[in-house]
N, C-alpha and C positions, 0 to 999 in steps of 0.2 A: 504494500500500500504506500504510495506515494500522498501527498499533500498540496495542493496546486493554491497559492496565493498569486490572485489578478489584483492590480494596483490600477486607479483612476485617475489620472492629474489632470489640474488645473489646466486651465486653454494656455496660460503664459509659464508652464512648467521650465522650458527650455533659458527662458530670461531671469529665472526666480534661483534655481536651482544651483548654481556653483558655490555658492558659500555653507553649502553643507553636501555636496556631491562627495569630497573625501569621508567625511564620518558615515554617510549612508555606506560608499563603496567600501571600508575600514570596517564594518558591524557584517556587510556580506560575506566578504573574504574570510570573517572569522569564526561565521557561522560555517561556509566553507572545512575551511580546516577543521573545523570539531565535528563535521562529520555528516552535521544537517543542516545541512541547504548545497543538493546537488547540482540544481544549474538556476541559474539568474540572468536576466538580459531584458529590457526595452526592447517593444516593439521598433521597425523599421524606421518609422516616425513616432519620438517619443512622445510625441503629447497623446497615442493613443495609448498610452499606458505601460506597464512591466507582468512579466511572469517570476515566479521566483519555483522552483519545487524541493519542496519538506521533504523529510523522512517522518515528520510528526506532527499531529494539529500544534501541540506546544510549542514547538520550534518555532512555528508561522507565526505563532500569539504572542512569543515572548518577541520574535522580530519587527513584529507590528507596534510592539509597548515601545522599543528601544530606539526606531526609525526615525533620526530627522530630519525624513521626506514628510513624515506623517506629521510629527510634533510641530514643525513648521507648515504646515499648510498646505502643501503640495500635492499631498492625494485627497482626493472626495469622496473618496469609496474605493473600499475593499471588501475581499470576498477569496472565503479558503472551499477548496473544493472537493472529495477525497478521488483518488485517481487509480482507480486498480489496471496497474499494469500487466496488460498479458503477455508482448514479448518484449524481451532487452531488458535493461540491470538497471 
């Protein structure tokens, strides 16, 4: 079971966003490394928003608490999804 967290941003995300783009990218990378949070990435054109995928609802929830995309304003909605994977790791 996988965990799918979709992220909503603001219509001006792309203009708002560098002054916390390091600590958001710093909280993924380190969720990364400890094991939960397999892959992360913005959509083609960011302002339609991110994917992130869990290994666990908590993971999603504690990243959503810590986020300062979230904490600053930048998402409008969010939304975890449970994702059972049937092939690949």
């Amino acid at each position: 079971m996988h965990y799918l967290l979709f992220y909503d941003y603001v219509p001006d995300v792309l203009a708002r966003r560098d002054p916390f783009r390091p600590a958001h990218l710093d909280l993924a990378r380190g969720f990364n490394a400890d094991k939960k949070l397999k892959l992360a990435g913005a959509y083609t054109d960011p302002v339609d928003g991110a994917l992130f995928v869990f290994t666990s609802r908590e993971a999603a929830e504690e990243f959503i608490s810590r986020d300062p995309y979230v904490a600053n304003g930048l998402v409008t909605a969010h939304r975890i999804r449970e994702w059972n994977v049937v092939i690949g790791g």
